[in-house]
N, C-alpha and C positions, 0 to 999 in steps of 0.2 A: 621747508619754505624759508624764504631770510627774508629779513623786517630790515628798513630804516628804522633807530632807533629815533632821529629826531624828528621822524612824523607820527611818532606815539601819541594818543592824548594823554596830557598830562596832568595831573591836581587842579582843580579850579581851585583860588585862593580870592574870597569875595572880598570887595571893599570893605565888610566888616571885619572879615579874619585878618587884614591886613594892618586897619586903624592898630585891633587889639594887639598884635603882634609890636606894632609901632610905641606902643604904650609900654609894656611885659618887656621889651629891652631896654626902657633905659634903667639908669641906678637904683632909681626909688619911683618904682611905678606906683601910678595910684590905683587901686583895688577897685574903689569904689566906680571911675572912670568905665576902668575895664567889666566892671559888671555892669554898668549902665547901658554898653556896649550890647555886649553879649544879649542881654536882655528883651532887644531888639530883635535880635534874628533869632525865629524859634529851633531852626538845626543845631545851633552852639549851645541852647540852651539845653535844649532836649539832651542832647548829647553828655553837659558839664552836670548835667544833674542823675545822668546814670551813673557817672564816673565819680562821683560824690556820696552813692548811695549802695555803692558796688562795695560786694562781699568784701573787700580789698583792705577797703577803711574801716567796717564795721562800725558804723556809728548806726547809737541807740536809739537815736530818732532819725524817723524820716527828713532829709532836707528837701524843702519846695520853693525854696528862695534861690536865686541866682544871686545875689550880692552875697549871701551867707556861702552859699558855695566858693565863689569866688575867694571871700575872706577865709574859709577854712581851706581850701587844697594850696592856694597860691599861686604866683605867676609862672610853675612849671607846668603844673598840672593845667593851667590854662592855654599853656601853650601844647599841650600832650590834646587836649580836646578839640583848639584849632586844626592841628596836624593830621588827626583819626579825621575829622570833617572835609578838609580838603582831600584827602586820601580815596575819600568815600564817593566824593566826584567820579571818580575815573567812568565808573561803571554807572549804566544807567538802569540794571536789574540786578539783585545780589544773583550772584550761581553758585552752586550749593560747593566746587571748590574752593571760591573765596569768600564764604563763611567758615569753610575749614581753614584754611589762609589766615582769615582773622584771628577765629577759636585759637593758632598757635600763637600768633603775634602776640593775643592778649594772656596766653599763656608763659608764653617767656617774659614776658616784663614782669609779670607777678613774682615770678622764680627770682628774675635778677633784682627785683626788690625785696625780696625776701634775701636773696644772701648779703645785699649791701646790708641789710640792718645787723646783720653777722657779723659782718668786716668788715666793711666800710660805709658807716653811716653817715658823716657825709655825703657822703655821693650817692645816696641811694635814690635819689631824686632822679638822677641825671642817668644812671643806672637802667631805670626803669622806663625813661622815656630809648635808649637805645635797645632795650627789648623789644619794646612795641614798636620800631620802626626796622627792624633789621633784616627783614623780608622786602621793604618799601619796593624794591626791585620787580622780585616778585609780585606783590601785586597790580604794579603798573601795566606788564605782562597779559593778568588774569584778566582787568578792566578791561584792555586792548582786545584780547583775543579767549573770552572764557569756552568756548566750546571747542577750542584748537587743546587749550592748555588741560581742560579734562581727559584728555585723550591721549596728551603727552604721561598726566599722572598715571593713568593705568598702564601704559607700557613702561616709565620708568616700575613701577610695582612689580608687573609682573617680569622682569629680566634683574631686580636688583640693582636698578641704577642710580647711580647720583645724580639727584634733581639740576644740579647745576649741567652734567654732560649730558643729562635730555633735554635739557632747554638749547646749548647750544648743536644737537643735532637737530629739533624741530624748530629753533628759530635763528639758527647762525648767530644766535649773541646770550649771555645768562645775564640772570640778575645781577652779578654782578656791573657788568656794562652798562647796564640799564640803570644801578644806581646812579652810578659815578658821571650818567650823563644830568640825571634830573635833580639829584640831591639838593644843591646847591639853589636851587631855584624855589625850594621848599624850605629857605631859611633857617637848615637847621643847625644847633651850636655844632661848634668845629668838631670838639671831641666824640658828638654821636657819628658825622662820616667821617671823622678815621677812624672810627673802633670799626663802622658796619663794613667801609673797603678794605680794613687787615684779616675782618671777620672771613668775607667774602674769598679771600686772596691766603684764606689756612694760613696765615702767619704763625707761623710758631712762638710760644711764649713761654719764656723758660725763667722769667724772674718777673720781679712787678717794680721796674723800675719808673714807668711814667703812667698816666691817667690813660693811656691807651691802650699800654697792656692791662691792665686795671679791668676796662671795659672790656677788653676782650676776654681776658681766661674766665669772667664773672658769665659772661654770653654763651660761652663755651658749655662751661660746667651747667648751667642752667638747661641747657640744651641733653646735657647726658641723665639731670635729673627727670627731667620731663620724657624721659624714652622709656624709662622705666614706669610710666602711666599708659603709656600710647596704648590704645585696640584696635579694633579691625578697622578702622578707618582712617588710620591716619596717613600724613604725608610721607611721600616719599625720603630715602634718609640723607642725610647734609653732611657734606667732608668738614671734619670737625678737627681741632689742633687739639693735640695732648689727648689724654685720659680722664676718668674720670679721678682716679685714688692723686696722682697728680696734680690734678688742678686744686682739687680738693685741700692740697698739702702748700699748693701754693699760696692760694686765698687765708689759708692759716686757721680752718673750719675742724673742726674735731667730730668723730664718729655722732657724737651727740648733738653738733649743729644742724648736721644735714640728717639724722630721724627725726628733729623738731623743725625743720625745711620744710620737709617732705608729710611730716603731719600736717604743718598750715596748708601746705599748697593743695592737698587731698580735698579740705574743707573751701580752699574757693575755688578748685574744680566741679565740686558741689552747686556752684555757684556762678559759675564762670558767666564775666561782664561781657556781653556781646553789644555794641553798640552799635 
């Protein structure tokens, strides 16, 4: 079958996720503002209070405040929880692909935040939201068409295909395409779509000369850590740039970063945030 990609549905982005979003960019957002906000609708709230409470941060007390949430994650993490919210629109029942869909999404952000705090902490903020959206594509797709796209997963499975060259034999377009039409419309910073269209497009990355290779070989390599968790259910496999001993050496990680990676991420796979 081939799709129009621009009669997909796309993210709903409500008047509230928009104020807050309006707030969260400029220089010195007010916290408080944005929590007063959020506080309001109970899906953002719901939402910012699992991602505050999620294995990820470990905090020893439970949070139930939304202003406290707010003041402890900060204005990425609030915008990490507008994004999952909108995201969440597409579909109007979850299908048990795009709870797997999800289950990876919020698995790679974990990974690429855990190796920023390795390498680049800094960045690990920014890291971690281009984890969690770097399938965005994908799931526009699953929302659009979940009983088409279960079916595509088992034949790519069973032939060994890459998800991207099943997508464009059952719908004449891949996620890629699919990002790069809606991305921009979902507000997000510059550097997560070019990391997620070089991601998409196997750019090769052979030095870490700019914030985009940066995000990409960090996406990459988190992607070859987490293969080595996968079971019997997972997704289909993703054309991926470099290796793993490679990127590994690129990022500047030592055999001991990635067993102490790969311990934490074991424990919030234990735990994995599904929101």
């Amino acid at each position: 079958m081939g799709i129009d990609v621009s009669k997909l549905k796309v993210p709903n982005i409500s008047g509230t996720s928009i104020k807050v979003m309006e707030v969260i960019s400029g220089d010195d957002p007010d916290l408080n503002m944005v929590g007063d906000l959020i506080a309001k609708d109970p899906l953002l709230s719901s939402t910012l209070l699992r991602i505050a409470n999620s294995a990820m941060y470990r905090r020893e007390k439970e949070i139930d405040n939304v202003r406290t949430a707010v003041g402890m994650l900060g204005a990425k993490k609030v915008r990490m929880a507008v994004t999952v919210v909108s995201m969440r629109s597409i579909a109007a029942a979850r299908s048990p692909i795009q709870e797997l869909e999800w289950e990876h999404c919020f698995a790679i952000s974990a990974l690429c935040r855990l190796i920023g705090h390795y390498a680049f902490p800094v960045m690990m903020e920014d890291l971690e939201l281009t984890g969690l959206l770097h399938d965005m594509g994908a799931l526009i797709l699953i929302g659009n068409y979940p009983k088409e796209y279960e079916k595509l997963v088992a034949a790519a499975n069973s032939r060994t295909m890459a998800i991207v060259d099943a997508e464009k034999k059952f719908f004449g377009v891949d996620r890629n395409e699919v990002l790069m039409t809606m991305s921009e419309g979902l507000h997000l910073p510059a550097i997560t779509r070019q990391a997620m269209e070089a991601f998409r497009a196997v750019q090769p990355v052979t030095s870490i000369d700019s914030a985009v290779d940066t995000h990409l070989a960090v996406l990459s390599l988190a992607h070859y850590i987490d293969m080595s968790f996968q079971g019997e259910n997972s997704l289909p496999v993703e054309k991926l740039t470099g290796d793993m001993a490679s990127l590994k050496a690129l990022v500047g990680l030592s055999d001991e970063n990635i067993d102490d990676i790969m311990e934490e991420y074991q424990d919030i796979l234990n735990d994995l945030l599904t929101v």
